[in-house]
DSSP file (Angstrom, degrees, kcal/mol; ACC not computed):
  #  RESIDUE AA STRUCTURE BP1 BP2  ACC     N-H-->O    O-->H-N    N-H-->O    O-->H-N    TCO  KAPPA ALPHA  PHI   PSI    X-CA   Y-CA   Z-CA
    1    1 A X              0   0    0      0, 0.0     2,-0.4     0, 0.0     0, 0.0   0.000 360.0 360.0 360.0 130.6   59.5   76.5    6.5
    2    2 A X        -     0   0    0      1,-0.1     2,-0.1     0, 0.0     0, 0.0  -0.827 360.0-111.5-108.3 132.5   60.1   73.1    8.3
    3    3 A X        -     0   0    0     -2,-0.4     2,-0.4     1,-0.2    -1,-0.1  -0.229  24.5-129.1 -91.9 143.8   57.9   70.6    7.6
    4    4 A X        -     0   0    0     -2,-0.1     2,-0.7     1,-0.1    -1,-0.2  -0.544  28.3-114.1 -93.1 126.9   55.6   69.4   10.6
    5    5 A X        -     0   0    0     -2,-0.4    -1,-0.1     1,-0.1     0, 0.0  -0.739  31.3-178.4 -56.1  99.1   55.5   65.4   11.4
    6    6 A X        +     0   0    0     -2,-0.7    -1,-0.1     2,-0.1    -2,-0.0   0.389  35.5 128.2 -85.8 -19.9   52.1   64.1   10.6
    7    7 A X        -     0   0    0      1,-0.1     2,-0.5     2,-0.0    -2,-0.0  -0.073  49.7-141.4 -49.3 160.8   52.8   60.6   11.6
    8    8 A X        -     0   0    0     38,-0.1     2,-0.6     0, 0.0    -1,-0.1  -0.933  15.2-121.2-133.6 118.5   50.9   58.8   13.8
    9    9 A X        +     0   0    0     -2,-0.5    34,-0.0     1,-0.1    -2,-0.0  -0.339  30.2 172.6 -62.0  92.4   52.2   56.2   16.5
   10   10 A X        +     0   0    0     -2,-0.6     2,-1.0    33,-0.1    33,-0.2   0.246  37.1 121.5 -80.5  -5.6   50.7   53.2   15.7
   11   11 A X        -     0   0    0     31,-0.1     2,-1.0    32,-0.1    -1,-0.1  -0.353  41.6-168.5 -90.2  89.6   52.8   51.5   18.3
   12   12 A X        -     0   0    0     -2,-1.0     2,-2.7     1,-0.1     3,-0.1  -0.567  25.1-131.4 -85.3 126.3   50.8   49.5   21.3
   13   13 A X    >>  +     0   0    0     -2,-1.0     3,-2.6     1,-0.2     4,-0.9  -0.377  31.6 179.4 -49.5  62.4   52.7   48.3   24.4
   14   14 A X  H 3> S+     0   0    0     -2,-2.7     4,-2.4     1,-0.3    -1,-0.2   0.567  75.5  69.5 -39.5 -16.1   51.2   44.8   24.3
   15   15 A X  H 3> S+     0   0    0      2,-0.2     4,-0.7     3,-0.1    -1,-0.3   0.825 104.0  39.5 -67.6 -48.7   53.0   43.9   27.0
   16   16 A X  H X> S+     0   0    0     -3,-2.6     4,-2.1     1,-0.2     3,-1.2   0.989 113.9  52.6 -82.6 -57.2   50.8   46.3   29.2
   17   17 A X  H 3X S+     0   0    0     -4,-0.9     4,-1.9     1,-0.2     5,-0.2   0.805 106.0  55.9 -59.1 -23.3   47.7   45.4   27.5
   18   18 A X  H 3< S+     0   0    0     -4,-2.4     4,-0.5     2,-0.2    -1,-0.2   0.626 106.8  50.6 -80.9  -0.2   48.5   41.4   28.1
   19   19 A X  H XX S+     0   0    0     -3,-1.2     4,-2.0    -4,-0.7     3,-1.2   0.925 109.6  53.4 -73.7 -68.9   48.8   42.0   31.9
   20   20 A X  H 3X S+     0   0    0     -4,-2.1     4,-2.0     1,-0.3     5,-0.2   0.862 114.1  39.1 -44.1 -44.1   45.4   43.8   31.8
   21   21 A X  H 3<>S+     0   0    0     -4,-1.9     5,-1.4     1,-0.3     4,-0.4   0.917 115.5  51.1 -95.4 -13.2   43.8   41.3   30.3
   22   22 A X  H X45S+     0   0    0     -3,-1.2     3,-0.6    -4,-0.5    -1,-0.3   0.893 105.5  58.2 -45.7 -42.8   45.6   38.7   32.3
   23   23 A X  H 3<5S+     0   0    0     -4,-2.0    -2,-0.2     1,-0.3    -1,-0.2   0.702 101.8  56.3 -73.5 -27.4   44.7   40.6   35.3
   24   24 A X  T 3<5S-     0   0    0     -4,-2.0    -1,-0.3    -5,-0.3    -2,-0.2   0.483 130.1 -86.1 -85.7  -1.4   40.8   40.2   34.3
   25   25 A X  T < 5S+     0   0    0     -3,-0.6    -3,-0.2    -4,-0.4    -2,-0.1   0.208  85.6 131.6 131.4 -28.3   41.0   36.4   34.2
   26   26 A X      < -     0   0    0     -5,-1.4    -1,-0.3    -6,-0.2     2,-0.2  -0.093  60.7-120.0 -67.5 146.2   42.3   35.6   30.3
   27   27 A X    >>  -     0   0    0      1,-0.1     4,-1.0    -4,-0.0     3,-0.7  -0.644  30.1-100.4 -96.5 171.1   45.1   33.1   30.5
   28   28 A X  H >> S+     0   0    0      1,-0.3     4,-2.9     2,-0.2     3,-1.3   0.872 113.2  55.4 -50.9 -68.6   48.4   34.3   29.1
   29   29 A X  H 3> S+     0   0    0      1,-0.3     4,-1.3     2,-0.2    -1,-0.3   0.677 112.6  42.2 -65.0 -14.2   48.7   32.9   25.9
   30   30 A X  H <> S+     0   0    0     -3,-0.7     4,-1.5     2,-0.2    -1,-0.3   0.593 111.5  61.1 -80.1  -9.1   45.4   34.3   24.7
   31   31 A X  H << S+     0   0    0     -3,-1.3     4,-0.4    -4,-1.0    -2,-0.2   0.753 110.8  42.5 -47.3 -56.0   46.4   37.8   26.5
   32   32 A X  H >< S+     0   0    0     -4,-2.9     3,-0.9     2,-0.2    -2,-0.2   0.975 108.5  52.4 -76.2 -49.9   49.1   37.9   24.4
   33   33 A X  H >X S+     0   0    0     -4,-1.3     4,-2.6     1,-0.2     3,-1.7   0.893 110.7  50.9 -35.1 -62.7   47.6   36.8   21.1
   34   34 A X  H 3X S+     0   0    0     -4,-1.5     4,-2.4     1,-0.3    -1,-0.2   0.680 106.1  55.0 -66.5  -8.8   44.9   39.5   21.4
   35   35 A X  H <4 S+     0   0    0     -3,-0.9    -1,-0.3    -4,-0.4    -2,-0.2   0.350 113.4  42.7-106.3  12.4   47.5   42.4   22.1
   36   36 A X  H <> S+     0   0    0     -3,-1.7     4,-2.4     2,-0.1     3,-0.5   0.539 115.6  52.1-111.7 -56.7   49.4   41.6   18.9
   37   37 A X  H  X S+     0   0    0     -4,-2.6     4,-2.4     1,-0.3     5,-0.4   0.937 110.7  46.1 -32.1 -63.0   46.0   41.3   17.4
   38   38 A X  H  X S+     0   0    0     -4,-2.4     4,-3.5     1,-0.2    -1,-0.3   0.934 113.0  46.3 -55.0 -36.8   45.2   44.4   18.5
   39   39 A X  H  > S+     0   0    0     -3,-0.5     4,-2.4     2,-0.2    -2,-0.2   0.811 105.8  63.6 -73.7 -18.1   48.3   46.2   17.5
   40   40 A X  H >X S+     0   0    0     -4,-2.4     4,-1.8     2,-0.2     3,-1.3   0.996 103.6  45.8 -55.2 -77.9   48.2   44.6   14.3
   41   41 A X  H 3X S+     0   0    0     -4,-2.4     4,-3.5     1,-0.3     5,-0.3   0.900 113.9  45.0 -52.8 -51.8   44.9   46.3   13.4
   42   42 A X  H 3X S+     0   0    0     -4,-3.5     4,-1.6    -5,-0.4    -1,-0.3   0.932 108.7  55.2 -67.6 -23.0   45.7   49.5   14.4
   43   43 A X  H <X S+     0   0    0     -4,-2.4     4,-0.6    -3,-1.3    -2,-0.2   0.831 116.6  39.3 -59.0 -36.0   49.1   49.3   12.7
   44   44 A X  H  X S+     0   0    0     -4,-1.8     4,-0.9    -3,-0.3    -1,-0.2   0.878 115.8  58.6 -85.6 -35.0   47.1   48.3    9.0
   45   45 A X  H  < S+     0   0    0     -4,-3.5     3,-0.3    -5,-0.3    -1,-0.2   0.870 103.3  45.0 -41.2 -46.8   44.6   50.9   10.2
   46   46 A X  H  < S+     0   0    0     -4,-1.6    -1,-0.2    -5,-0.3    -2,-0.2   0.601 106.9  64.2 -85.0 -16.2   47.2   53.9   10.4
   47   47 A X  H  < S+     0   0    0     -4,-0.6    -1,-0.2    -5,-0.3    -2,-0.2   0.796  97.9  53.1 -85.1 -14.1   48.7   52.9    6.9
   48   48 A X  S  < S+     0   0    0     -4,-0.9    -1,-0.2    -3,-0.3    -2,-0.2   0.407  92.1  97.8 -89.2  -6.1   45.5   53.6    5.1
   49   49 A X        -     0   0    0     -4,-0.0     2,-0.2     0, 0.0    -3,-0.0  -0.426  52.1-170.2 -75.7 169.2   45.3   57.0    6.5
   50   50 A X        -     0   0    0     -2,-0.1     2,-0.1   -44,-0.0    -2,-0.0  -0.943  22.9-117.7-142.8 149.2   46.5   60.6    4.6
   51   51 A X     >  -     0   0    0     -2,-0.2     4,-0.6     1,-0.1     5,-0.0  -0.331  31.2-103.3 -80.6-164.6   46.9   63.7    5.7
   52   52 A X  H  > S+     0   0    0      2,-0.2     4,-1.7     1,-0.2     5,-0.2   0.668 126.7  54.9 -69.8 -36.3   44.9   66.8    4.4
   53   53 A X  H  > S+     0   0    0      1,-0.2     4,-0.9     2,-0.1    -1,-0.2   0.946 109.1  44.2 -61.6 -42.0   47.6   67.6    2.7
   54   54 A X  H  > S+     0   0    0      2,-0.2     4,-0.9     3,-0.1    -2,-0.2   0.763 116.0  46.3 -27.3 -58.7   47.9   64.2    0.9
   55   55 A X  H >X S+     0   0    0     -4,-0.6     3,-2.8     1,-0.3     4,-2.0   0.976 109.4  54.4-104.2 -65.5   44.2   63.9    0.1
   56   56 A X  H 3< S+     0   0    0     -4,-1.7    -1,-0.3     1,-0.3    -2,-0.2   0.775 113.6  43.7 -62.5 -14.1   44.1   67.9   -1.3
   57   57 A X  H 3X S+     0   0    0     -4,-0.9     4,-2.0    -5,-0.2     3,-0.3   0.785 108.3  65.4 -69.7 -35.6   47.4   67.0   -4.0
   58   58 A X  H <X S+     0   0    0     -3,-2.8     4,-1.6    -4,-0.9    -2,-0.2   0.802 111.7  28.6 -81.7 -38.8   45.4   63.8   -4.7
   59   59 A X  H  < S+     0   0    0     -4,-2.0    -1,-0.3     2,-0.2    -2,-0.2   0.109 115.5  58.7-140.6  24.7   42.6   65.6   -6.2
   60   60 A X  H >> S+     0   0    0     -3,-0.3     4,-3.8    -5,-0.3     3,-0.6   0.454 108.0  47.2 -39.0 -58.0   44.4   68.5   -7.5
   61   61 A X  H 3X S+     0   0    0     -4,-2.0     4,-2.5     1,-0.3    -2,-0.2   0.996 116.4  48.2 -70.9 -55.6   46.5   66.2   -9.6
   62   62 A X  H 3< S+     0   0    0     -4,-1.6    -1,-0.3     2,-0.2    -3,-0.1   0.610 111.3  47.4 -66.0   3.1   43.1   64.5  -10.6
   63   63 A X  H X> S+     0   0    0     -3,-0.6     3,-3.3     2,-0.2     4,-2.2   0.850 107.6  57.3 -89.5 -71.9   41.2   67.7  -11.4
   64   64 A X  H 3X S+     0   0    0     -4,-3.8     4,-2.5     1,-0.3     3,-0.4   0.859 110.2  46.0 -40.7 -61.5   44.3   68.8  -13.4
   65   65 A X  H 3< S+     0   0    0     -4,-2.5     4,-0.4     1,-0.3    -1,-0.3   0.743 111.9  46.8 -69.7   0.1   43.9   65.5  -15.7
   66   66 A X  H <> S+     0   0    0     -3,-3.3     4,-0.9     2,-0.2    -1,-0.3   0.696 107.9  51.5-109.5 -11.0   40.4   65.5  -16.3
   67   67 A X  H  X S+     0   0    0     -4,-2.2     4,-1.9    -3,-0.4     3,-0.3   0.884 115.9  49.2 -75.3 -26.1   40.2   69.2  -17.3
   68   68 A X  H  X S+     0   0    0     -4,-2.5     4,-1.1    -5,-0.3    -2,-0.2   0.616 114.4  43.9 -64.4 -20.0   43.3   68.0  -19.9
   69   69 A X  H  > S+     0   0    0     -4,-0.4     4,-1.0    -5,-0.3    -1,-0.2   0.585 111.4  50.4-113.9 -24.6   41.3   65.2  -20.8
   70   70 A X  H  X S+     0   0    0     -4,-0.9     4,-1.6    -3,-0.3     5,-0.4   0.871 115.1  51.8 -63.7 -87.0   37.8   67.6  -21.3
   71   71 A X  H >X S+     0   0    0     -4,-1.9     4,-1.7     1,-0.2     3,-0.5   0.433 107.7  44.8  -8.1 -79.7   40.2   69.8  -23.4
   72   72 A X  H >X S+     0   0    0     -4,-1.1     4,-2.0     2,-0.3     3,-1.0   0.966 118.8  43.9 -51.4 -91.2   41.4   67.0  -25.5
   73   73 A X  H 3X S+     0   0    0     -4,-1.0     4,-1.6     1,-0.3    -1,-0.3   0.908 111.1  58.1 -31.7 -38.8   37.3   65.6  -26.0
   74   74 A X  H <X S+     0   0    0     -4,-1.6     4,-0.9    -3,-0.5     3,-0.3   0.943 106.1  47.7 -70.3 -39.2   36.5   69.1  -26.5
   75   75 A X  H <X S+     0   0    0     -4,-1.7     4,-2.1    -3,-1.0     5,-0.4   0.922 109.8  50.9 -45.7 -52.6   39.0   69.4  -29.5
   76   76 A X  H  < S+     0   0    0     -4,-2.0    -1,-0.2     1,-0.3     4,-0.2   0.713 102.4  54.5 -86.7  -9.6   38.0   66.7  -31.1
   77   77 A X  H  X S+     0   0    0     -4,-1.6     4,-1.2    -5,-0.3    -1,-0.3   0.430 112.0  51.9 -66.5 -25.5   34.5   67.4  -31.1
   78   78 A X  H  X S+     0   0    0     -4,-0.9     4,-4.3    -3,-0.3    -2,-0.2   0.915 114.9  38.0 -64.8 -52.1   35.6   70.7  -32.7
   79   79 A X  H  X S+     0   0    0     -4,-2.1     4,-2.1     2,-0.3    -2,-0.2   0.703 108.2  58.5 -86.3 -30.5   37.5   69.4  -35.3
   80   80 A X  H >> S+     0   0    0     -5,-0.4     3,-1.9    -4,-0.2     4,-1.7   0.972 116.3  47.3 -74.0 -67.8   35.0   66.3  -35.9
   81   81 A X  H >X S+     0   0    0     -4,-1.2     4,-2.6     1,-0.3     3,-1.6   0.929 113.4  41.1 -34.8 -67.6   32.4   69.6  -36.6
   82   82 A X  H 3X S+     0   0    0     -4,-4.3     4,-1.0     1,-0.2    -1,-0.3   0.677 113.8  52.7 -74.4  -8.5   34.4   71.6  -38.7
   83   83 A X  H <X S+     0   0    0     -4,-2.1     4,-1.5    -3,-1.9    -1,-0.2   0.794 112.8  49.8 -60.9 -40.5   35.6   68.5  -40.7
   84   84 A X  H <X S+     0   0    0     -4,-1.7     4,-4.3    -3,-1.6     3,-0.4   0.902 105.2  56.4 -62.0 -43.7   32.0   67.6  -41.1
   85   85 A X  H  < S+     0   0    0     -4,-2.6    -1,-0.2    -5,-0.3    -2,-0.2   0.708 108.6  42.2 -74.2 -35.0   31.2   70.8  -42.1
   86   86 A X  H  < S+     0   0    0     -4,-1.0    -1,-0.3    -5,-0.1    -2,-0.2   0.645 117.2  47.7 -29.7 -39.6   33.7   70.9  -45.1
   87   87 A X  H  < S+     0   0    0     -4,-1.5    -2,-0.2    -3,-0.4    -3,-0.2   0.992 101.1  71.1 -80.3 -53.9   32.8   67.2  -46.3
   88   88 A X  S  < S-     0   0    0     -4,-4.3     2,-0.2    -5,-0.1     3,-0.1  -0.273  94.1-130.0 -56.9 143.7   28.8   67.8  -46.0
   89   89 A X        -     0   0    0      1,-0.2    -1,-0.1     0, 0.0    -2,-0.1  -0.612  32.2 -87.3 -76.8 157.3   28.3   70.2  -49.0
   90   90 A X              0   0    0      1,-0.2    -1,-0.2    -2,-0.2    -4,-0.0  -0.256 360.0 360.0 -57.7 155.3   26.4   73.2  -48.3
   91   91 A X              0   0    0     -3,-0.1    -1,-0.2     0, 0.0    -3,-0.0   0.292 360.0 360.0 -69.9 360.0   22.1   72.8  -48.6
């Protein structure tokens, strides 16, 4: 099965948005600054995303260690009992 491209194109033509905003009145060099600004953000935006696939492994893999880690408390709570239960002489 060949694996589907999730990415997402993060990529703004700043070039086009610093005409636009040129074209509304904004002088150049602040045209341009705000269409790297803008691409900036969405670029940091799109790196904090995951897919669904991503996200459901992520908390697989943390389910898996905390029932290993219930186990393990639950053991030792066994063991802590049945130690107890030896030391304490019977009533």
């Amino acid at each position: 099965m060949a694996a589907i491209d999730t990415r997402v194109d993060s990529r703004v033509d700043t070039l086009t948005v610093s005409r636009r905003l040129e074209g509304v009145g904004i002088d150049r060099n602040h045209a341009e600054a705000i269409a790297i600004a803008i691409e900036s953000a969405i670029a940091g935006a799109h790196r904090d995303l995951v897919t669904k696939d991503q996200l459901e492994a992520a908390i697989s893999a943390l389910s898996d260690r905390l029932k290993w880690r219930l186990v393990i408390i639950a053991g030792t709570v066994i063991a802590a009992v049945i130690a107890a239960i030896k030391i304490i002489p019977a009533l």
